[in-house]
C-alpha positions as a Markdown table, in Angstrom:
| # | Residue | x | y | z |
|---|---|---|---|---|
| 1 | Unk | 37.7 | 46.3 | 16.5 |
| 2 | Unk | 35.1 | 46.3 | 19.5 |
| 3 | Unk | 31.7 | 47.8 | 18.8 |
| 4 | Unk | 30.8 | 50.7 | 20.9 |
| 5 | Unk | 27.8 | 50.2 | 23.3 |
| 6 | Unk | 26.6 | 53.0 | 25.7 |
| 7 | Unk | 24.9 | 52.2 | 28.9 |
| 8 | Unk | 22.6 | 55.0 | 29.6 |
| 9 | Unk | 21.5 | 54.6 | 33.3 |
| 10 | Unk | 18.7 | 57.5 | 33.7 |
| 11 | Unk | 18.6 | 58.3 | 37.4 |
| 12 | Unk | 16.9 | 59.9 | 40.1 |
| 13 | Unk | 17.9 | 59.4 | 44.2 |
| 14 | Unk | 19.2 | 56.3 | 43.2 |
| 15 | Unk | 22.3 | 56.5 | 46.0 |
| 16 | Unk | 21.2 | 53.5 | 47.4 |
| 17 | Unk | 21.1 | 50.7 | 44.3 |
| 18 | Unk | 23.9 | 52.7 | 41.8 |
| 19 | Unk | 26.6 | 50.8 | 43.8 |
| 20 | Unk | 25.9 | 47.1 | 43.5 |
| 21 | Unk | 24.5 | 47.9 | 39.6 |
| 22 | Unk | 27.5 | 49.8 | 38.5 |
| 23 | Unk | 29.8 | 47.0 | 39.9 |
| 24 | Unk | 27.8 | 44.3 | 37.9 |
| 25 | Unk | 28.2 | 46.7 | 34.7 |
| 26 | Unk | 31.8 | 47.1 | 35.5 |
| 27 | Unk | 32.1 | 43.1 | 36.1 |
| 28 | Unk | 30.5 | 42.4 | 32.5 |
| 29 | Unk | 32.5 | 41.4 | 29.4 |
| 30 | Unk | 30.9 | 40.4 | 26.2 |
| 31 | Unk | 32.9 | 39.4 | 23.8 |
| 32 | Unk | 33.1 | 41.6 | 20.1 |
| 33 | Unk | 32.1 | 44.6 | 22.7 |
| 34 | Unk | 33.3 | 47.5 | 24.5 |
| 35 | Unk | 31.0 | 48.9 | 27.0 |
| 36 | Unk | 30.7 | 52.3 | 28.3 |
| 37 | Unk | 28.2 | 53.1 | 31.7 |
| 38 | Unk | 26.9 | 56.6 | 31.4 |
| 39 | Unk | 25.3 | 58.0 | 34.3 |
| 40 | Unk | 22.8 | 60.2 | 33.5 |
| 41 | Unk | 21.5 | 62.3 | 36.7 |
| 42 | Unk | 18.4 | 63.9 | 36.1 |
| 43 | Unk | 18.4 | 66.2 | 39.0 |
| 44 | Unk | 18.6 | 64.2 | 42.3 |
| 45 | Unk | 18.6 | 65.6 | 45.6 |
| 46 | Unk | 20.3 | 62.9 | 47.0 |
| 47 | Unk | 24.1 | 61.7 | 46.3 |
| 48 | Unk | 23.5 | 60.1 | 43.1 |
| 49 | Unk | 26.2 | 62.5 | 41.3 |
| 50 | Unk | 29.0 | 61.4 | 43.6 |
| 51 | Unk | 27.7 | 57.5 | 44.3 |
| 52 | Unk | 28.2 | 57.7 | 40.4 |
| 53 | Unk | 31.8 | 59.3 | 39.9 |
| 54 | Unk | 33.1 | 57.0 | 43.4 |
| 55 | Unk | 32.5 | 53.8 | 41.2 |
| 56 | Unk | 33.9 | 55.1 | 37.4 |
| 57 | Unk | 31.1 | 55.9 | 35.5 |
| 58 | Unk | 30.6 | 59.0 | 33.2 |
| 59 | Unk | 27.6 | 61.1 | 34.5 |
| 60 | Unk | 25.7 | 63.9 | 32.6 |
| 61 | Unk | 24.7 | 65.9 | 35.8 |
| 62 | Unk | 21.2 | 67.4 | 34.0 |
| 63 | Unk | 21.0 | 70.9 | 35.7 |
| 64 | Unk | 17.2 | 70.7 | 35.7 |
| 65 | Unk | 14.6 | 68.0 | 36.3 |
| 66 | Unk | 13.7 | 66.2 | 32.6 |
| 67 | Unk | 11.8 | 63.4 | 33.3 |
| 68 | Unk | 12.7 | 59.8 | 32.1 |
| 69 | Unk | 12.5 | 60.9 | 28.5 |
| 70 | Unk | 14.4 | 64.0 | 28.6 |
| 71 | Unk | 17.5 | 61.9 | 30.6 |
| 72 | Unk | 17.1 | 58.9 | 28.2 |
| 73 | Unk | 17.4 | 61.6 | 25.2 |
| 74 | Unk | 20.4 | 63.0 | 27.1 |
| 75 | Unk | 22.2 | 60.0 | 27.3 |
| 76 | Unk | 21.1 | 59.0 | 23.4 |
| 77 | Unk | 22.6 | 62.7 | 22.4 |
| 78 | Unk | 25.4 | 61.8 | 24.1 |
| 79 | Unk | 25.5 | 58.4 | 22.2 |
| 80 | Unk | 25.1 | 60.1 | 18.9 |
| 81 | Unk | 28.0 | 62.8 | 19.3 |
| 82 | Unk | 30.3 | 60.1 | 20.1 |
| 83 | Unk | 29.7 | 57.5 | 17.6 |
| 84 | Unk | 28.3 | 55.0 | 19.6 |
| 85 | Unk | 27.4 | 51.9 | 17.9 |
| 86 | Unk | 25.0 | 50.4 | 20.4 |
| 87 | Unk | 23.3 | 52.5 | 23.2 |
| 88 | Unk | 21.4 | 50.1 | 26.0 |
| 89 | Unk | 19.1 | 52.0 | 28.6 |
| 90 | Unk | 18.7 | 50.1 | 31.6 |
| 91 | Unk | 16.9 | 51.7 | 34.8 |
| 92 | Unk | 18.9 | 53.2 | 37.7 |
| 93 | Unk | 16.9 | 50.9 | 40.4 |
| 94 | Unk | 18.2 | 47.5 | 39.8 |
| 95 | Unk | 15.1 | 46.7 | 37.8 |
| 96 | Unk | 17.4 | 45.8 | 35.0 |
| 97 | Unk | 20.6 | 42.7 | 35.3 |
| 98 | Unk | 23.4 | 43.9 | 33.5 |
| 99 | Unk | 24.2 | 40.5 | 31.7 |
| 100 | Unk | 20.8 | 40.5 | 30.9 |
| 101 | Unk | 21.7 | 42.7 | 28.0 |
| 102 | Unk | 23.9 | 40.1 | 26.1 |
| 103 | Unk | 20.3 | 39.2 | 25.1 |
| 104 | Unk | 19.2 | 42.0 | 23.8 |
| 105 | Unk | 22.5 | 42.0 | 21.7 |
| 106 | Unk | 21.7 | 38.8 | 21.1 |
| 107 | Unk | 18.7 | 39.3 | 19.3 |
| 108 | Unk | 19.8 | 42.4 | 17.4 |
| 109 | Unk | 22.4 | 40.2 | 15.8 |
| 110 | Unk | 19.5 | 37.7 | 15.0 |
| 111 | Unk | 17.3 | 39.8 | 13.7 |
| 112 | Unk | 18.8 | 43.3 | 12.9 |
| 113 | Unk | 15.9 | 45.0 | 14.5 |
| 114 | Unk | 16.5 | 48.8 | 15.5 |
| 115 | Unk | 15.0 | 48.7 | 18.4 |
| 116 | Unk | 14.7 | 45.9 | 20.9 |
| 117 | Unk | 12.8 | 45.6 | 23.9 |
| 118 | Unk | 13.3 | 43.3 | 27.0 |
| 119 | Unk | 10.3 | 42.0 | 27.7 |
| 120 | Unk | 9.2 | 40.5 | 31.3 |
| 121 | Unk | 5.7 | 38.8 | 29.8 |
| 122 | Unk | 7.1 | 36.6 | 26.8 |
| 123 | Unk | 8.4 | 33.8 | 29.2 |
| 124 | Unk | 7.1 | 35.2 | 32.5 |
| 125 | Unk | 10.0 | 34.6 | 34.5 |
| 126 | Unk | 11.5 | 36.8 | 37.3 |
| 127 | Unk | 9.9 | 40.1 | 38.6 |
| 128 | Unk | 6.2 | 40.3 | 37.2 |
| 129 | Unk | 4.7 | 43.6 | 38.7 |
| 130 | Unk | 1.4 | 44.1 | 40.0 |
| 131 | Unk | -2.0 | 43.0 | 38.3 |
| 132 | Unk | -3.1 | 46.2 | 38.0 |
| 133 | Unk | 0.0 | 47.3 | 36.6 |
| 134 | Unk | -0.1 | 44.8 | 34.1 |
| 135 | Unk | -3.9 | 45.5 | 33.0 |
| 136 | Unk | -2.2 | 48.6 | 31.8 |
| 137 | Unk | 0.7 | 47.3 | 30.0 |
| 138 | Unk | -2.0 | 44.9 | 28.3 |
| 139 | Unk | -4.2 | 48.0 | 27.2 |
| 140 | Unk | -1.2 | 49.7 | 25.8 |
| 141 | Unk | 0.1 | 46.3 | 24.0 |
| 142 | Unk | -2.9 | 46.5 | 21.8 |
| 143 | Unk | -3.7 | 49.9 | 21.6 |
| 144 | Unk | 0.1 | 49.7 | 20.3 |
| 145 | Unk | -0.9 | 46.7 | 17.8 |
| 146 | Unk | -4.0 | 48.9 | 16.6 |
| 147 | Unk | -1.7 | 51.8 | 15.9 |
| 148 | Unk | 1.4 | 50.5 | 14.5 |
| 149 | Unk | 0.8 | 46.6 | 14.1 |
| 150 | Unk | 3.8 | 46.4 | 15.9 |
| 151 | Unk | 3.2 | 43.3 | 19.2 |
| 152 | Unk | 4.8 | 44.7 | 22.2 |
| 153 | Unk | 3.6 | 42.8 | 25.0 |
| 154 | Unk | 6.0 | 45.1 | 27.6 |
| 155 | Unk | 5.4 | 48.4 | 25.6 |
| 156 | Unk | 6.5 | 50.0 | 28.8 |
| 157 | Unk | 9.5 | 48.4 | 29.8 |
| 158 | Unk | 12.4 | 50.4 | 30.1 |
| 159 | Unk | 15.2 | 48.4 | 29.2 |
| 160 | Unk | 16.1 | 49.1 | 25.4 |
| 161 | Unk | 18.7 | 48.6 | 22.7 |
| 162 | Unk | 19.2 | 50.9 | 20.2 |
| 163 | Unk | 21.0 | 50.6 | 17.2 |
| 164 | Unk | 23.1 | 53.9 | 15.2 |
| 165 | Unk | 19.7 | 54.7 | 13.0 |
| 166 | Unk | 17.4 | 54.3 | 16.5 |
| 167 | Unk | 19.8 | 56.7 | 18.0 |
| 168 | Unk | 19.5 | 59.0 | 15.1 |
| 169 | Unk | 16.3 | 59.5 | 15.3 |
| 170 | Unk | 15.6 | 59.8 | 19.3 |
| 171 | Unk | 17.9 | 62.7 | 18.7 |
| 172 | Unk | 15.8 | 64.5 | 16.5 |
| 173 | Unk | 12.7 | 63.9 | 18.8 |
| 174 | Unk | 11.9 | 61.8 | 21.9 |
| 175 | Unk | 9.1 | 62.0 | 24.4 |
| 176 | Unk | 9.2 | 63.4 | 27.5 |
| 177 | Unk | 6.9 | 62.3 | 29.8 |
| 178 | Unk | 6.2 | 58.4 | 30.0 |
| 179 | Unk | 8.0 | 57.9 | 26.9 |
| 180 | Unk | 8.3 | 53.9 | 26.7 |
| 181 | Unk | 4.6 | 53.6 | 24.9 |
| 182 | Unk | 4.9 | 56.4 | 22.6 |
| 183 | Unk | 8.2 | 56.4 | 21.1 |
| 184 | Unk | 7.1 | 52.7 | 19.9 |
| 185 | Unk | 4.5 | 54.7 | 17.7 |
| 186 | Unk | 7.5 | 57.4 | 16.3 |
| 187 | Unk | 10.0 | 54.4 | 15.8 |
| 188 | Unk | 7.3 | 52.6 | 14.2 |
| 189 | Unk | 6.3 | 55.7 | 11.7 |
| 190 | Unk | 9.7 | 56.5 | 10.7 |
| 191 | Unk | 10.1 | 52.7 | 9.1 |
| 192 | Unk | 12.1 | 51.3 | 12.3 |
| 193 | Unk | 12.3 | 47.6 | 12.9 |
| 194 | Unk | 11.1 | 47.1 | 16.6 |
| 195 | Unk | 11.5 | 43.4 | 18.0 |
| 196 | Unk | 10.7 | 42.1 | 21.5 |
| 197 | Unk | 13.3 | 39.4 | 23.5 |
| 198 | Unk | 12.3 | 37.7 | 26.9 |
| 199 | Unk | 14.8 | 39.1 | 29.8 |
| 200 | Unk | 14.3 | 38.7 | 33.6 |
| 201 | Unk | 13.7 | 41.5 | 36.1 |
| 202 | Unk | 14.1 | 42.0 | 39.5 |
| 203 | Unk | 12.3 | 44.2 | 42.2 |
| 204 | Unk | 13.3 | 47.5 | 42.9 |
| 205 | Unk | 16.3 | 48.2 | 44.8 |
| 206 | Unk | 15.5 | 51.5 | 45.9 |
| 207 | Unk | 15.1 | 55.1 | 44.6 |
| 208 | Unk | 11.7 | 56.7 | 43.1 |
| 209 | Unk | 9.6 | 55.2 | 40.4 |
| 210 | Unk | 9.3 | 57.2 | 37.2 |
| 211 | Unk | 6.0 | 56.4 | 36.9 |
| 212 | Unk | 3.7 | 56.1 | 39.8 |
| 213 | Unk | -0.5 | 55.0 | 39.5 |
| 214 | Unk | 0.0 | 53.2 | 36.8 |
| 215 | Unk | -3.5 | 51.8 | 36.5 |
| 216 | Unk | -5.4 | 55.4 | 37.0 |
| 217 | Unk | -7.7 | 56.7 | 34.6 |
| 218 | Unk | -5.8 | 59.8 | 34.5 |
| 219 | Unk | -2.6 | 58.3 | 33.2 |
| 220 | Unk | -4.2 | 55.7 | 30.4 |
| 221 | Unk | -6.0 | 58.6 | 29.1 |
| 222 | Unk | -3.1 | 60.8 | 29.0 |
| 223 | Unk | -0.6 | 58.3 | 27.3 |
| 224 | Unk | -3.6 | 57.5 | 25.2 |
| 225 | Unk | -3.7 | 60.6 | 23.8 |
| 226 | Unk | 0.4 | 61.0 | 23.5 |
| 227 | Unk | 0.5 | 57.9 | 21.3 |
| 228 | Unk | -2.2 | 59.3 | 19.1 |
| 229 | Unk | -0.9 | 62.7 | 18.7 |
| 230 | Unk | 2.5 | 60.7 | 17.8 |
| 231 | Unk | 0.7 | 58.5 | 15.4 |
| 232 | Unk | -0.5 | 61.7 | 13.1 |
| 233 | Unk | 3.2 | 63.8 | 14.1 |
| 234 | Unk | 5.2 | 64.8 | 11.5 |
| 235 | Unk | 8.1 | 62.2 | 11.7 |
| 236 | Unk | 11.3 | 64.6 | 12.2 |
């Protein structure tokens, strides 16, 4: 029998790239796998909602603006109620290749880790982002190593897998606003095994970025403080 693996695609005015992506999710067999796209629109204002249902996925249509985390805990509700084995989030934009996730399955298999990342700085191939950008992801890797001793060298990229026990607990309790650095320090708490794979990226296809000024002092400071009010949280 097939394991169950959700594709939770978290979007906002992403008319433009859902097409093509949905297509290559739809064109994607992996073998010992059956795959399910979930469309989760977080509000758009464009035609995300029907771009979605004209090319077969399921959609959540959120009837407010959540933010990234509030969608991604949406779609990982979703996973939970139905028994999902696997749930995969992979951005809305294109960021993300769809058979770039065979390695993230890959090396779940191979190490049995919870929670795996795809990471664009282990082998530095494909889309790298800006240098500023990726000052910030380097603060966050080891302010992320100081807190958990976890080494996350993309702590904020947003293409996950997440096993059944993963899923459990983003139920309970998942950020909400730039989530990617700070659920690392509630996985890590509640005794989760977090491992990091090389994938490749690609640019932006079109749509909004979720998070925008990466490198201001305003944002470090406030993730900053997210991941250390997660570090001394209650684990729910």
């Amino acid at each position: 029998m097939p394991k169950q693996l959700l594709i939770i695609i978290p979007c906002y005015n992403e008319q433009a790239s859902l097409p093509a992506l949905l297509a290559n999710v739809g064109s994607l067999q992996i073998p010992g796998y059956e795959l399910t796209p979930l469309v989760v629109n977080d509000c758009s204002t464009d035609n995300t909602y029907a771009v979605a249902k004209q090319h077969g996925a399921k959609v959540l249509d959120l009837p407010i603006n959540l933010g990234i985390g509030g969608a991604v805990q949406s779609g990982l509700l979703y996973a939970g109620q139905y028994h999902f084995d696997f749930a995969v989030q992979m951005d809305g934009d294109g960021q993300h290749p769809p058979k770039e996730l065979i390695k993230l399955l890959a090396h779940n298999e191979a190490t049995g880790a919870n929670l795996v990342i795809g990471s664009r700085f282990i082998e530095k191939e494909g889309f790298q982002s800006s240098f500023t950008r990726r000052l910030g992801i380097g603060y966050f890797y080891w302010l992320t190593r100081i807190l958990t001793g976890v080494h996350v060298f993309d702590s904020t990229s947003g293409f996950r897998l997440f096993d059944k026990k993963a899923i459990e607990l983003a139920t309970g309790y998942y950020p909400d606003e730039y989530p990617e650095p700070e659920s690392l320090v509630h996985f890590s708490k509640a005794g989760l095994r977090i491992s990091e794979t090389p994938v490749i990226m690609a640019g932006r296809m079109g749509g909004q970025s979720s998070i925008r000024n990466f490198a201001s002092l305003y944002y470090c400071i406030k993730v900053t403080l997210a991941m250390l009010f997660s570090a001394i949280r209650k684990t729910q």
